[in-house]
C-alpha positions in Angstrom: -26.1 -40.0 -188.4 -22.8 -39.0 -187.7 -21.2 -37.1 -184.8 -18.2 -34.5 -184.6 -17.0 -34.8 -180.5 -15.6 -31.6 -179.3 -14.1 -31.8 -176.0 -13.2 -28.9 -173.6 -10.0 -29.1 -171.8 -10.4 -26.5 -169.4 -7.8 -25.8 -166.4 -10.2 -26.8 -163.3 -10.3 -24.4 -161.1 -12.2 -25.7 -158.5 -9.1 -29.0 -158.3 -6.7 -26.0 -157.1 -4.3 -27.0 -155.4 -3.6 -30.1 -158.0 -4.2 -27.4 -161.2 -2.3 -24.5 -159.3 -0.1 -22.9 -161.8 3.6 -24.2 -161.5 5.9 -26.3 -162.3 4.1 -29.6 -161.0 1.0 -28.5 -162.0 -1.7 -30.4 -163.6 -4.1 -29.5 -166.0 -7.4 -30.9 -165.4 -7.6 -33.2 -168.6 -4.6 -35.2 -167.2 -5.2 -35.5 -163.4 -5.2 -39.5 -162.8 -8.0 -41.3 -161.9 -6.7 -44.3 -160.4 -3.3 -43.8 -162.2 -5.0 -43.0 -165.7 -5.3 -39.4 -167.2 -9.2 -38.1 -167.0 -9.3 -37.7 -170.6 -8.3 -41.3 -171.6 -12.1 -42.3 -170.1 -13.4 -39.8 -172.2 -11.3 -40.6 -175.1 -12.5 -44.4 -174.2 -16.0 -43.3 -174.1 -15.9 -41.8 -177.7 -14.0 -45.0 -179.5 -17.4 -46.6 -178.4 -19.2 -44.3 -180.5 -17.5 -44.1 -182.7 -17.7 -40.3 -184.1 -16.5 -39.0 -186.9 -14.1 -37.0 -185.2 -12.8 -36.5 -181.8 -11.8 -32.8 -181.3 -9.8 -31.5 -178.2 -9.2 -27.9 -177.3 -7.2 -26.2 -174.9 -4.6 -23.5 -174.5 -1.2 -23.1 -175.6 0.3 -23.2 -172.2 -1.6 -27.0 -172.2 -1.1 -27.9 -175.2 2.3 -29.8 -175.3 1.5 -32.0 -172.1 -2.0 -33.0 -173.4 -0.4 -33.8 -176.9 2.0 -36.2 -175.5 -1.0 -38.2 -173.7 -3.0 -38.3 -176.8 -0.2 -39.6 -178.5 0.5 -42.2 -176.5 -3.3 -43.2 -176.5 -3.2 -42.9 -180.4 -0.3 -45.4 -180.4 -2.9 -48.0 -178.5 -5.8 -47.2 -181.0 -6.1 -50.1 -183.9 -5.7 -48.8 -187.9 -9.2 -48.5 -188.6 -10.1 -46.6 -185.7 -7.6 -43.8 -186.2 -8.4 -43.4 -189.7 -12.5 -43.6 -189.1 -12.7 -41.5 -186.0 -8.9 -38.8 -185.7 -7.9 -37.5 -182.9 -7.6 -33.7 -182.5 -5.8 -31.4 -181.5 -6.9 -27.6 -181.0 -5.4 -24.4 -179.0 -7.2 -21.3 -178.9 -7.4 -18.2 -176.8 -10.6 -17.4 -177.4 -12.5 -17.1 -174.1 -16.0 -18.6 -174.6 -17.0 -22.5 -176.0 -19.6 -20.9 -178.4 -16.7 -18.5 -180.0 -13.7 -21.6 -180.3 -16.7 -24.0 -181.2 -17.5 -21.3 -184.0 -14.0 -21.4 -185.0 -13.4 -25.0 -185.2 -16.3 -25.6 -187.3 -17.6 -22.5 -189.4 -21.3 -22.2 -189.4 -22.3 -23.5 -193.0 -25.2 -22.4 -195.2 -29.0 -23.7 -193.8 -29.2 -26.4 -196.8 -26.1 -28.0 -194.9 -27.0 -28.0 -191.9 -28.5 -31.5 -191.8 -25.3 -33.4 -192.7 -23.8 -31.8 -189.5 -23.9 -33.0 -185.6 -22.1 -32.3 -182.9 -21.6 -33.7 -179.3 -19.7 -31.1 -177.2 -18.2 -32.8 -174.2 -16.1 -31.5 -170.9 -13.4 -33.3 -170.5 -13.6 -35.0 -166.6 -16.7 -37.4 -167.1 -16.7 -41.1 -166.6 -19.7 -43.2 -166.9 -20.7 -47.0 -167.5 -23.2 -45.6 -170.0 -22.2 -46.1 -173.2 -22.6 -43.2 -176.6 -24.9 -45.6 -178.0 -27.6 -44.7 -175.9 -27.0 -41.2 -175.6 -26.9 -41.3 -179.3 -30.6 -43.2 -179.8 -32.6 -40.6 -177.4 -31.4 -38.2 -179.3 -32.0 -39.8 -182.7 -35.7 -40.8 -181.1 -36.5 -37.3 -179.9 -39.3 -35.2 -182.1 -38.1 -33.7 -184.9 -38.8 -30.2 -183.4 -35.8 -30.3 -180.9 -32.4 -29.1 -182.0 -30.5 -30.3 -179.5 -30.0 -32.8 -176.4 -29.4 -32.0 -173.3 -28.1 -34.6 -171.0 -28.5 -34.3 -167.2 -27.8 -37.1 -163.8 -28.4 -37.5 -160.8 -25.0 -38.3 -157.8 -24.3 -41.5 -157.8 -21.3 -41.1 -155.4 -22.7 -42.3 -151.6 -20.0 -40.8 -149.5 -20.2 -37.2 -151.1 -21.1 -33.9 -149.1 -24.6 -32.3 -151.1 -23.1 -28.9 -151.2 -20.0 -29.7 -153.6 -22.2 -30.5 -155.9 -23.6 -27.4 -157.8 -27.1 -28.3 -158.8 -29.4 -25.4 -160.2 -33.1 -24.9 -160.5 -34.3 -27.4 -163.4 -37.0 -26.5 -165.2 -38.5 -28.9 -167.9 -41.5 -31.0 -169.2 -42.2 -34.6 -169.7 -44.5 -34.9 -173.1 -47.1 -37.6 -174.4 -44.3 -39.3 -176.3 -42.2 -40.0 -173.3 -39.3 -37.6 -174.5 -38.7 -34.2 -171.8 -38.1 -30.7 -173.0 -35.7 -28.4 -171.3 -37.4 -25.1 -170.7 -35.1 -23.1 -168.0 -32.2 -23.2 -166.1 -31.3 -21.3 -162.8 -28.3 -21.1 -160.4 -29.3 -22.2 -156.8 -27.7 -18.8 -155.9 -29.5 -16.7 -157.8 -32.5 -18.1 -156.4 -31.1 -17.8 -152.7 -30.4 -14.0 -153.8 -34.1 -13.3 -154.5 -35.6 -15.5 -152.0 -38.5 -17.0 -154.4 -38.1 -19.1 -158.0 -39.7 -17.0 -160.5 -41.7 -18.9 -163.3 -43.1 -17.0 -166.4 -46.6 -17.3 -166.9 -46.5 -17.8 -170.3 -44.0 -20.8 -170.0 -46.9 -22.3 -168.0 -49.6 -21.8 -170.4 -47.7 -23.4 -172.8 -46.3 -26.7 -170.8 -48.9 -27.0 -168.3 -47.0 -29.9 -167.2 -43.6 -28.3 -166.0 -41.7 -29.8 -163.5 -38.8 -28.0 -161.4 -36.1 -30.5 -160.3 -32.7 -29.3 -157.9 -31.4 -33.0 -157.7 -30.6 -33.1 -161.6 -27.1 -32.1 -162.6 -26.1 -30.9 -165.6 -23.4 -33.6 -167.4 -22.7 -30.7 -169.8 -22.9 -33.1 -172.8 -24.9 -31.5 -175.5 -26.2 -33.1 -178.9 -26.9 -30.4 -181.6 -27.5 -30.7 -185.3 -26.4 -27.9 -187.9 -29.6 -26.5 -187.3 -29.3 -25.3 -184.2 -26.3 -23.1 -185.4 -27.9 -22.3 -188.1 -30.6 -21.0 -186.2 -28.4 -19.1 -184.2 -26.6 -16.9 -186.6 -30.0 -16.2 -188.2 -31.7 -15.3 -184.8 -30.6 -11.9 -183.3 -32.2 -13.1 -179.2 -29.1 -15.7 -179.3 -25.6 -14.9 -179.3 -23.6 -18.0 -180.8 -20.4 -16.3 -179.6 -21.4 -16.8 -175.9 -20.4 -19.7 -174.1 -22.2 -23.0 -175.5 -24.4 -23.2 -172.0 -26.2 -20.0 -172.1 -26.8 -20.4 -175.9 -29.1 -23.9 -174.6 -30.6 -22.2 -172.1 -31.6 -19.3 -174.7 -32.7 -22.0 -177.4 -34.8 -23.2 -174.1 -35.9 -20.3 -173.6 -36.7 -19.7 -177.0 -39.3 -22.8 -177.1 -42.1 -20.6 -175.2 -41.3 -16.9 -175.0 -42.6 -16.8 -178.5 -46.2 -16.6 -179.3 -45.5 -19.0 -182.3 -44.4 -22.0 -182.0 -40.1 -22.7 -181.9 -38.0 -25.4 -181.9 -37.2 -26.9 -178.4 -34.5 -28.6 -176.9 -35.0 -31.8 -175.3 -33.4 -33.6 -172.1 -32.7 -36.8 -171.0 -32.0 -37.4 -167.4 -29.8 -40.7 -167.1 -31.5 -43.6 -164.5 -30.3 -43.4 -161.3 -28.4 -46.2 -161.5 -26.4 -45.2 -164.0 -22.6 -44.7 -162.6 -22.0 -40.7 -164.3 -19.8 -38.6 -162.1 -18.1 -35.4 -163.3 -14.5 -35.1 -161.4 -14.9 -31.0 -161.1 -14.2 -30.5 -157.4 -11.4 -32.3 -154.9 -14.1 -34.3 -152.7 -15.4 -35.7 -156.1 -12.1 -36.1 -156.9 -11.6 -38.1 -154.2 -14.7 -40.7 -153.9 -14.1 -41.5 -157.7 -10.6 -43.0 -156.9 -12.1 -44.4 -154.1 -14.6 -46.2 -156.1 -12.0 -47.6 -158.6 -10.0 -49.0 -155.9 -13.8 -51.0 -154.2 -14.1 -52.3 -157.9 -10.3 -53.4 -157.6 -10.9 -54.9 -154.4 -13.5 -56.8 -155.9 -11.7 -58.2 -158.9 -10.1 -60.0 -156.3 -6.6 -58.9 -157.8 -4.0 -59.1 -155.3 -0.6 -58.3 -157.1 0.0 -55.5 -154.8 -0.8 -57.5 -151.5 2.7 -57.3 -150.9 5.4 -55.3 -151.8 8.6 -56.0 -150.3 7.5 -56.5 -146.4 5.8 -53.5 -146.6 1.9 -54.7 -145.8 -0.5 -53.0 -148.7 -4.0 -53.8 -149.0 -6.0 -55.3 -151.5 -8.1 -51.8 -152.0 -5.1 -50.7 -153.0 -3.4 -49.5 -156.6 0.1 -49.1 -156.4 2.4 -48.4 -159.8 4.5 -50.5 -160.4 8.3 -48.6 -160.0 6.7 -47.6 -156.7 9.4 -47.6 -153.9 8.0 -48.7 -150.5 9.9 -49.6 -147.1 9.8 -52.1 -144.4 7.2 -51.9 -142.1 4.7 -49.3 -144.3 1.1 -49.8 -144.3 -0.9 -49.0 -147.5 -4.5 -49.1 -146.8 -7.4 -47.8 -149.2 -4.9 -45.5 -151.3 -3.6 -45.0 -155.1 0.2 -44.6 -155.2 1.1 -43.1 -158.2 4.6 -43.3 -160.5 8.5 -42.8 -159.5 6.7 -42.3 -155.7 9.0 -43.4 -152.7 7.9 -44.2 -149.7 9.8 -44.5 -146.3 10.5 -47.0 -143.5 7.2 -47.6 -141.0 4.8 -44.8 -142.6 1.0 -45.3 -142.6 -1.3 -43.9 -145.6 -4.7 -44.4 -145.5 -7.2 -43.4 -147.9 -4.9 -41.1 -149.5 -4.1 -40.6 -153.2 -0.5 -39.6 -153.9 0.5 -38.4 -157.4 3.7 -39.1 -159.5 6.8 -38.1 -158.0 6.2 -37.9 -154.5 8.6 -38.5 -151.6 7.5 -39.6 -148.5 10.3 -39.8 -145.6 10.2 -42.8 -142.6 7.5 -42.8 -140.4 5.3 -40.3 -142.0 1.5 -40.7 -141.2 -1.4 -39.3 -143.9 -4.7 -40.1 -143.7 -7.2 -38.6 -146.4 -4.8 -36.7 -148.2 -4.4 -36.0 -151.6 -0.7 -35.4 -152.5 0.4 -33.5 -155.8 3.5 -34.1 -158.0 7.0 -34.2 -156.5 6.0 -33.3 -153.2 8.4 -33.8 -150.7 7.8 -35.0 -147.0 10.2 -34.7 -144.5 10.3 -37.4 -141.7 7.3 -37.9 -138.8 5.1 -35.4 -140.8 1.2 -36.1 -140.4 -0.7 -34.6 -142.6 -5.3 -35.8 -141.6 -7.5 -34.2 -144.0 -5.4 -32.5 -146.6 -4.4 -31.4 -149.9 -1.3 -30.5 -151.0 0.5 -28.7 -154.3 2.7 -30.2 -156.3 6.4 -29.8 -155.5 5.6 -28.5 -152.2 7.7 -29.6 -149.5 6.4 -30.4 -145.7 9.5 -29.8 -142.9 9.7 -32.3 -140.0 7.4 -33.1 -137.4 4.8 -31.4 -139.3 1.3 -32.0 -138.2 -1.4 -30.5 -139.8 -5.3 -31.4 -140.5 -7.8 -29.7 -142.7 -5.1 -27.9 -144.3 -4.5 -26.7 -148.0 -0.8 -26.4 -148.5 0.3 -24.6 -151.8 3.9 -22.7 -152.7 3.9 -18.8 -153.4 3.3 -18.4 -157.2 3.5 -14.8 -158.5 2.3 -15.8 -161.3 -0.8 -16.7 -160.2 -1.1 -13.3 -158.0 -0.6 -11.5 -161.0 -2.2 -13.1 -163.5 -6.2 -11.6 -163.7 -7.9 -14.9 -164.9 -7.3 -18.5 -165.8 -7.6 -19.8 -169.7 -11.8 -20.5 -169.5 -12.7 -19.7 -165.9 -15.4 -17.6 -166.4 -13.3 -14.7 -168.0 -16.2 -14.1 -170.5 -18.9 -13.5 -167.5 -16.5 -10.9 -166.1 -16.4 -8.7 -169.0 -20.3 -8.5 -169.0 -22.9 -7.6 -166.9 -25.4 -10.2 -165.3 -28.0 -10.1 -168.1 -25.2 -10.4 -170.9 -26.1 -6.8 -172.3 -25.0 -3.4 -172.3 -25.9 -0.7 -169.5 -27.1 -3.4 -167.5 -30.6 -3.5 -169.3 -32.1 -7.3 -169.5 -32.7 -9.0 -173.0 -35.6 -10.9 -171.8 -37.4 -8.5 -168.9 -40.9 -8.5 -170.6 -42.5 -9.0 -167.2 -40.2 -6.7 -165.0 -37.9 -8.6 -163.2 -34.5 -8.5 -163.7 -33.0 -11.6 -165.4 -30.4 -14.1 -164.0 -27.5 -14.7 -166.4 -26.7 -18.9 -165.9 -22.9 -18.4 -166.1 -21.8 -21.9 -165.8 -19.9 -22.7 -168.5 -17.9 -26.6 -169.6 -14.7 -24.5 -168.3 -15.7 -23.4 -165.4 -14.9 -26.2 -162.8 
């Protein structure tokens, strides 16, 4: 059984000020995770695998930044592998994963379907679980499901609850040990209306449903050629909507029907698994922080020292990294081409390419873009800062997001994939605001989340 990966590079809106629009921005593929681009993990991930093809999609404005990285990565891949499993390269401008995922691979005829599987992926995972055992639940799952689902629970101690957008879970664990994903709703909706609503006929038909607000969705989806198939032949599911509401309709689809449909089923990873998706800044954050505990505990200490500047061991400093006398480096990443005063103190900070930090400059839990500048005594507790921003002298701030004046971004009405499809329709996804699926009165919530959306 072979794979096609298709992996979403979206533009990460919820990292602003790192993904800002600018000249030092970032898009959300390439933001380093302890000094290596998020989409060389999942690039890493997939050579696992392998698949039979690893497919990348982005934007134009994107495209030339994210090409040069999987270049480079290319250039470290053996023979075999890049002529068994290419890398990719998309653009589009179409403004929904279903649509571009459409686009990339045509839906074939239904005595094809079978020879076709797909894995869509975002692109700001990292995990310790390897493909192969995504790949066997879904090969072991009952030949009724069309499609895997893949869901964890936070792994990350030091992380605030509310970043984390969990929804309203809905699903059923079956005789054979496999889980069937029945429902999905946002935590908001639910807040809106003040109670969960459950239809009575999903509980007929899975007595045994369970509702879970602790499971996140990882937003890796398994699907065979059936599922598409089954799409473009069923008029209740729109294959050009975004890839997330078209599971939650094939869920839905399972026990809305008074015969019996195809299901889709779930796995929900142990809880020990490590499986964090770097979506917001705070996640952003505790995942460097973990890579540098893990480099603590390799017991590497090439950066102990770096002139007679004094730089811990839960530290990960590049190389061409310019630091002065009497600087202290505790529990940070310093990134490339970044140069660093006389008698400054970063702690727990993560400071991107570029950056130059003047003499006696104090930051404590900061996360510092590209090619910032800042200008001497500046202390900076508890923030996050654009790239090529610059901080004046004697600066001291806390809690603060700094970002330069774009009028770009004032003017432009939506970024590439942040939910520009869900404002061009209503909240059940039809016309004149009429519900789809309202067979018991109540007006429907539209799950909007889509692989771009964060």
């Amino acid at each position: 059984m072979e794979f096609n990966a298709v992996i979403f590079c979206g533009d990460g809106q919820n990292l602003v000020p790192l993904t800002s629009p600018g000249e030092s921005r970032i898009p959300k593929a390439l933001l380093p995770v302890a000094n290596k681009p998020l989409i060389e993990y999942v690039l890493e991930w997939c050579d696992q695998a392998p698949f039979k093809s690893v497919n990348l999609v982005t934007d134009m404005k994107n495209e030339k930044m994210i090409a040069e990285v999987i270049t480079a990565y290319n250039s470290k891949r053996n023979l075999e592998l890049r002529n068994s499993s290419p890398v990719k390269l998309f653009t589009s401008e179409l403004k929904s994963t279903g649509a571009i995922l459409n686009d990339i691979f045509p839906v074939k005829e239904e005595d094809e379907y079978e020879e076709e599987n797909y894995i869509i992926l975002p692109c700001d995972f990292i995990t310790d679980v390897p493909p192969q055992v995504f790949i066997e639940v879904y090969r072991g799952n009952s030949d009724e499901n069309m499609g895997l689902s893949v869901f964890y629970y936070n792994c990350l101690e030091n992380i605030d609850k509310k970043v984390l957008k969990s929804n309203y879970t809905v699903y059923s664990n079956q005789e054979n040990g496999n889980s069937v994903l029945l429902d999905m709703y946002s935590k908001d909706f639910v807040t809106i209306d003040k109670f969960l609503k459950i239809r009575t006929q999903l509980l007929w038909r899975y007595p045994t449903t369970s509702i879970s607000t602790k499971l996140l969705d990882s937003f890796i989806f398994f699907m065979n050629g059936k599922c598409r198939t089954t799409n473009k032949n069923n008029e209740d599911i729109e294959t050009s909507r975004s890839i997330n509401k078209v599971k939650r309709d094939l869920a839905r689809n399972s026990w809305k029907h008074s015969s019996g449909k195809s299901t889709i089923g779930m796995f929900a990873l142990p809880r020990n698994a490590f499986f964090v998706r770097v979506n917001n800044l705070p996640v952003y954050m505790e995942v460097n922080r973990h890579y540098l505990k893990e480099f603590a505990k390799s017991g590497n200490r090439t950066n102990a020292t770096k002139g007679s500047a004094n730089i811990g061991v839960d530290c990960l400093v590049e190389e061409d990294a310019e630091i002065g006398e009497r600087t202290t480096v505790k529990r940070s990443v310093i990134g490339k081409d970044v140069k660093i005063g006389k008698k400054c103190r970063i702690s727990a900070s993560v400071i991107l390419d570029g950056v130059t930090i003047e003499d006696e400059v104090q930051l404590e839990n900061c996360i510092i873009g590209k090619n910032v500048k800042i200008e001497y005594r500046g202390k900076l507790v508890n923030c996050n800062v654009e790239g090529s921003y610059t901080v004046g002298k004697n600066v001291n701030l806390k809690g603060e997001t700094l970002k330069n004046l774009n009028l770009d971004e004032l003017s432009d009405g939506g970024v590439f994939y942040e939910g520009s499809e869900d404002e061009t329709t209503d909240e059940s996804g039809s016309e004149g605001g009429v519900s789809e699926y309202d067979d018991e009165g109540f007006e429907e919530e539209e799950y909007e989340d889509d692989i771009f959306a964060r």
